[in-house]
ROTORDO-39828 format. One record per residue (C-alpha): residue in three letters; x, y, z; residue number from 1. Coordinates in Angstrom, 2 decimals, padded with zeros to 5 digits. Each point is the difference from the previous one (the first is absolute). Example, Ala and Ser with C-alpha at 12.3 -4.5 7.8 and 13.67 -1.06 7.14 Angstrom:
# ROTORDO-39828
   type         X         Y         Z   seq
    ala    012.30   -004.50    007.80     1
    ser    001.37    003.44   -000.66     2
***
This chain:
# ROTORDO-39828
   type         X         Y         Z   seq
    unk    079.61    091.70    109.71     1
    unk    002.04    003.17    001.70     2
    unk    001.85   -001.82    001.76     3
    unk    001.63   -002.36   -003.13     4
    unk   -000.18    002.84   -002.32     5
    unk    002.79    001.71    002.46     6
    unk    001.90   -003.10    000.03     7
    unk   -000.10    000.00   -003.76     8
    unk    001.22    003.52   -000.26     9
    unk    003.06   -000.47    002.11    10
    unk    000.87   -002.94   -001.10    11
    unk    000.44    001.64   -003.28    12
    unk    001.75    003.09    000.94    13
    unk    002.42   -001.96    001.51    14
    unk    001.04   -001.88   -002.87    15
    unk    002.80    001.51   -001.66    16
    unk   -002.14   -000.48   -003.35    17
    unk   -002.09    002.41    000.57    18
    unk    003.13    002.58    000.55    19
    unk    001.20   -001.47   -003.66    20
    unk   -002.91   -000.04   -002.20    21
    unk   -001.43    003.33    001.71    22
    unk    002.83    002.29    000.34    23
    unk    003.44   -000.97   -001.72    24
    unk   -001.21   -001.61   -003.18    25
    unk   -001.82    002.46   -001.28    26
    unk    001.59    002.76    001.25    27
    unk    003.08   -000.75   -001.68    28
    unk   -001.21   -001.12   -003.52    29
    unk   -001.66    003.30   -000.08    30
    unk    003.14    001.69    000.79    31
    unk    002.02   -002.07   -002.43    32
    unk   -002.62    000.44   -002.48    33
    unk   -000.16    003.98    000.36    34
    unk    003.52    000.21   -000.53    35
    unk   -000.28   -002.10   -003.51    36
    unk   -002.49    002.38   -001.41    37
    unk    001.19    002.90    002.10    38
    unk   -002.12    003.21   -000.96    39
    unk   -001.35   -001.32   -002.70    40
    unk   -003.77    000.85   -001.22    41
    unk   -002.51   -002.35   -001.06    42
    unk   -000.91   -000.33   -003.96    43
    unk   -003.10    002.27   -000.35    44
    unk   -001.00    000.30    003.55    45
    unk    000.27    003.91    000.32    46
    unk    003.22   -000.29    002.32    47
    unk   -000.71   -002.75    002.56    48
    unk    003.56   -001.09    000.55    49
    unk    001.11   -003.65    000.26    50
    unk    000.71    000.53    004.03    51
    unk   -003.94    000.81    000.32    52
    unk   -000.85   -002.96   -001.50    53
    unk    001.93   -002.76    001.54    54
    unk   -000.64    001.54    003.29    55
    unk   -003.85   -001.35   -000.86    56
    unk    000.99   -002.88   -001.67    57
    unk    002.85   -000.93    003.00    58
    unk   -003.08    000.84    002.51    59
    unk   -002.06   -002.10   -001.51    60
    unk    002.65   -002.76   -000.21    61
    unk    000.56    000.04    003.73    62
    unk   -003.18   -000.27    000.34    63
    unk   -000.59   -002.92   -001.96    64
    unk    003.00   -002.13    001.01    65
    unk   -000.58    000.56    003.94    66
    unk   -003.43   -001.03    000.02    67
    unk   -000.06   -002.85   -001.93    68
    unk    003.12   -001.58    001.54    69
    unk   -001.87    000.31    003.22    70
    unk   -003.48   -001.82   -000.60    71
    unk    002.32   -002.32   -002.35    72
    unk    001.54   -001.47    003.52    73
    unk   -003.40   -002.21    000.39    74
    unk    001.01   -002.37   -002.11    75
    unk    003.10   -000.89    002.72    76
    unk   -003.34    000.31    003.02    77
    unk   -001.45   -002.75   -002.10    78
    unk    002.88   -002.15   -000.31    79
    unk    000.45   -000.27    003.78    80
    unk   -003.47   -000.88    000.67    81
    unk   -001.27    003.72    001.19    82
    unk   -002.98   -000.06   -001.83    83
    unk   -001.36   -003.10    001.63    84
    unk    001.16    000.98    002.98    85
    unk   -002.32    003.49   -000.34    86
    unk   -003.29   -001.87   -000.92    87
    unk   -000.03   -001.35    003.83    88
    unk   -000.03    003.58    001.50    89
    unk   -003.03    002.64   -000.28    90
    unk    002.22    001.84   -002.59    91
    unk   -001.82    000.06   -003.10    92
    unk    001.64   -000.99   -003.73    93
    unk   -001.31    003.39   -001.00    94
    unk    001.59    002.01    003.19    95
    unk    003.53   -001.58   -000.86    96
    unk   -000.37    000.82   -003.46    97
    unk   -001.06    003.47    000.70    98
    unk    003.02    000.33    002.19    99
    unk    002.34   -001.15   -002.43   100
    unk   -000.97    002.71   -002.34   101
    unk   -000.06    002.64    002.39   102
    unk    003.31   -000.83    000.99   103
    unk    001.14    000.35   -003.09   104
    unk   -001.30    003.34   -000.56   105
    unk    001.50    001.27    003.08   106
    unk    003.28   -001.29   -000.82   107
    unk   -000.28    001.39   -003.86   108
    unk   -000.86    003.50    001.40   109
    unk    003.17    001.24    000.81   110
    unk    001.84   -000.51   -003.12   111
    unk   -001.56    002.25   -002.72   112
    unk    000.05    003.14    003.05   113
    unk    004.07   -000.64    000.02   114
    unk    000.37   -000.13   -003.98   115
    unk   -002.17    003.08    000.26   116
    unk    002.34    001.28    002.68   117
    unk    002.96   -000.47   -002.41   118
    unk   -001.45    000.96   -002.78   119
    unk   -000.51    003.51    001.87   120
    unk    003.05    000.37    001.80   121
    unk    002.56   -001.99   -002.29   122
    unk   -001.39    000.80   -003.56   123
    unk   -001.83    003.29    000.54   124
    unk   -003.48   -001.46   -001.28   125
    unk   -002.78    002.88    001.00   126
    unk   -003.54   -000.49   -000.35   127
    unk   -003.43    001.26    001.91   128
    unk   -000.67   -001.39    003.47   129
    unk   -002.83   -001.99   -001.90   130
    unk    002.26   -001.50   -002.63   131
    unk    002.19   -001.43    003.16   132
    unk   -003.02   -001.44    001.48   133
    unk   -000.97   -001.96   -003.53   134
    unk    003.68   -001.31    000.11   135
    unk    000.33   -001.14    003.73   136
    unk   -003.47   -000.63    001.02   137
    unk   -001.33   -000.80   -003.29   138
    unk    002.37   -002.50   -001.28   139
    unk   -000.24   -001.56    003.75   140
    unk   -003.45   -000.63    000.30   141
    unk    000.10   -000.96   -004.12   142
    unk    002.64   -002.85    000.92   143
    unk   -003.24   -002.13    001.63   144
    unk   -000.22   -002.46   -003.41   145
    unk    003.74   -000.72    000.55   146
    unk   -000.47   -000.67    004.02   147
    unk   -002.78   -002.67   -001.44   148
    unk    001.93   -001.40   -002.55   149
    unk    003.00   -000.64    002.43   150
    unk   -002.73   -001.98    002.14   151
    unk   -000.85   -001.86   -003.29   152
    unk    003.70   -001.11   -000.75   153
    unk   -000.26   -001.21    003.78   154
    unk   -002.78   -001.94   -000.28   155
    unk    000.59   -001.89   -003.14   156
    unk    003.86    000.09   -000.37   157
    unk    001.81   -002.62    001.83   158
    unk    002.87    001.44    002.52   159
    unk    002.99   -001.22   -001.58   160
    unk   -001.19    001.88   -003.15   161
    unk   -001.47    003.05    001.06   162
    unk    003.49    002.34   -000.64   163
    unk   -000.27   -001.25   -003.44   164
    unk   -003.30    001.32   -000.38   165
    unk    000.71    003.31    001.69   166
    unk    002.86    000.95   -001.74   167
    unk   -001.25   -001.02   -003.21   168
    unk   -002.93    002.26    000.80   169
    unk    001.97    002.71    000.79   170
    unk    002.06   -000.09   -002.70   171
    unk   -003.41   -000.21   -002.50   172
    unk   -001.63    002.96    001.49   173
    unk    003.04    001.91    000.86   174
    unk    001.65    000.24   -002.89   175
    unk   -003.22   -000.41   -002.31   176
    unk   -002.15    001.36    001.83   177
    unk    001.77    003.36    000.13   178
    unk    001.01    000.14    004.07   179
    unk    003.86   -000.38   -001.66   180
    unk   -000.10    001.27   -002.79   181
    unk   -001.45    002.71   -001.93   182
    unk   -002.73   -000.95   -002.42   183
    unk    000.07    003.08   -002.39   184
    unk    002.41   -001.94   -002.23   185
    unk   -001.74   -003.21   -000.56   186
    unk   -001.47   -000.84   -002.40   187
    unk   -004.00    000.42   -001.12   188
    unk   -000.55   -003.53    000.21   189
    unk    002.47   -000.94    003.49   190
    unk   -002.15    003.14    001.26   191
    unk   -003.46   -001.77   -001.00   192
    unk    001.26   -003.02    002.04   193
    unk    001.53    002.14    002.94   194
    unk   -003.30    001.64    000.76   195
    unk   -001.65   -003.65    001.25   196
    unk    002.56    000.13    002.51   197
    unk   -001.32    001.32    002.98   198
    unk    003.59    001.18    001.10   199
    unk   -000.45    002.35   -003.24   200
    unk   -002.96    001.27    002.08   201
    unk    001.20    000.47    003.44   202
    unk    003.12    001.91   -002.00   203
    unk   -002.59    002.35   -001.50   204
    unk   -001.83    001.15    003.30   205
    unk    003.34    002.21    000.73   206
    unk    000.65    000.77   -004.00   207
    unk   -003.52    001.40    000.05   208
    unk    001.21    002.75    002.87   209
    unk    002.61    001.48   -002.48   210
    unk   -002.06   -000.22   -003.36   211
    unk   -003.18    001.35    001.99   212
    unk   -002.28   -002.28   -002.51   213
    unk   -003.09   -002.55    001.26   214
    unk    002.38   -003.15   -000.39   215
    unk    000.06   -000.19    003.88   216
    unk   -003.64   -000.86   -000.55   217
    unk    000.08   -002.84   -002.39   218
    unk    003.16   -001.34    001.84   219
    unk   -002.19   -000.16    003.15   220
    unk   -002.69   -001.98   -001.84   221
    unk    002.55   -002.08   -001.99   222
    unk    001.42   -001.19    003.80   223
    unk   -003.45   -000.73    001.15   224
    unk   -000.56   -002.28   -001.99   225
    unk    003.23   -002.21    000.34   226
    unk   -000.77    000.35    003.76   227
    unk   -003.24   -001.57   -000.60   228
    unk    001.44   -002.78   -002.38   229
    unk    002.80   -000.72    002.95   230
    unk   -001.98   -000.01    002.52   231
    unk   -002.27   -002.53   -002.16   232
    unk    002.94   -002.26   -000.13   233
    unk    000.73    000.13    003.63   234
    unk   -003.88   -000.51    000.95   235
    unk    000.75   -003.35   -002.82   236
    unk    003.49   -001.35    001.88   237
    unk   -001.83    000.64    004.08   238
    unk   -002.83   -001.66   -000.85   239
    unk    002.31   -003.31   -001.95   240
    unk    001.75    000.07    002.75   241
    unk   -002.66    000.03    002.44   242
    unk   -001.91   -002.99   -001.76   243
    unk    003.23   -002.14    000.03   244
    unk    000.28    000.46    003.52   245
***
């Protein structure tokens, strides 16, 4: 298993995707964001500026994005046979899944640490050594239910449609889900519907280092869950697939 979970990892951090969806794209819609609110102070949040919390939700986003494109790219292993291929070596369906997902979280822990970076250096964003933790470490190992669901878009998606899928994804829990956008203007009822997503969630883990409340807490055991329901659906598609072979 060491020896493929190495290939896996620089395979991956040689693509020029993972310099993309990591780095640049979140880096500079945070930027660009920052400089359409400016100094501005959130409605009733005892002076957390806008800056503090799109670094989170920008963190969170990289997060997302990078490590569900990467366990997405089964879908093109299946395509080409690979998975067939893997059933006449020792390496177990469970080891390569494993490794997909841990690949994925190595590749998504980079990205919230730069936003953070920027948000310090760029934007002047101070907070307690622990509150940095939440948003780096925190939102990284909270991105695990989107690593899972990238594997589930591989599994059941066909190749040819699996962009589709991603960006319409993205675009859902981005911009609903309050990675993009801010929620504090939406509406009660939008809100009610944003807080299934578990984007909403993974956003929260770093909001809940400036507003110093339990939310990190319940966002934790919101994610859980989903991780359990995508990992139920992956279990499902393997063993399909399996039978058919």
């Amino acid at each position: 298993m060491t020896g493929y979970l190495t290939i896996e990892i620089k395979r991956m951090l040689r693509g020029p995707r993972f310099i993309v969806f990591a780095f640049v794209v979140p880096v500079v819609m945070y930027l660009l964001e920052c400089m359409l609110y400016k100094n501005q102070t959130i409605p009733h949040s005892h002076g957390i500026t806008y800056s503090a919390w799109l670094m989170c939700s920008l963190a969170a986003y990289s997060a997302f994005t990078s490590s569900m494109h990467t366990t997405a790219r089964v879908s093109h292993e299946r395509q080409i046979g690979w998975h067939r291929q893997l059933r006449l070596t020792p390496l177990l369906p469970r080891t390569y899944l494993l490794t997909k997902v841990f690949v994925a979280m190595v590749v998504a822990l980079p990205g919230p640490a730069f936003v953070a970076l920027f948000g310090w250096l760029v934007q002047d964003v101070h907070m307690s050594a622990a509150g940095w933790l939440q948003i780096t470490l925190g939102i990284w190992v909270a991105a695990l239910p989107c690593a899972v669901l990238g594997l589930v878009i591989g599994l059941y998606v066909a190749p040819e449609q699996q962009q589709m899928y991603l960006q319409g994804l993205i675009i859902l829990f981005g911009f609903l889900g309050g990675l993009l956008l801010p929620t504090t203007g939406f509406p009660d009822w939008l809100v009610a519907i944003v807080k299934v997503m578990p984007s909403y969630w993974l956003a929260d883990i770093g909001h809940g280092a400036l507003l110093h409340d339990t939310r990190a807490v319940v966002g934790a055991a919101v994610l859980a869950a989903w991780t359990l329901v995508f990992s139920g659906a992956v279990v499902l598609s393997y063993r399909r697939e399996a039978a058919r072979a």
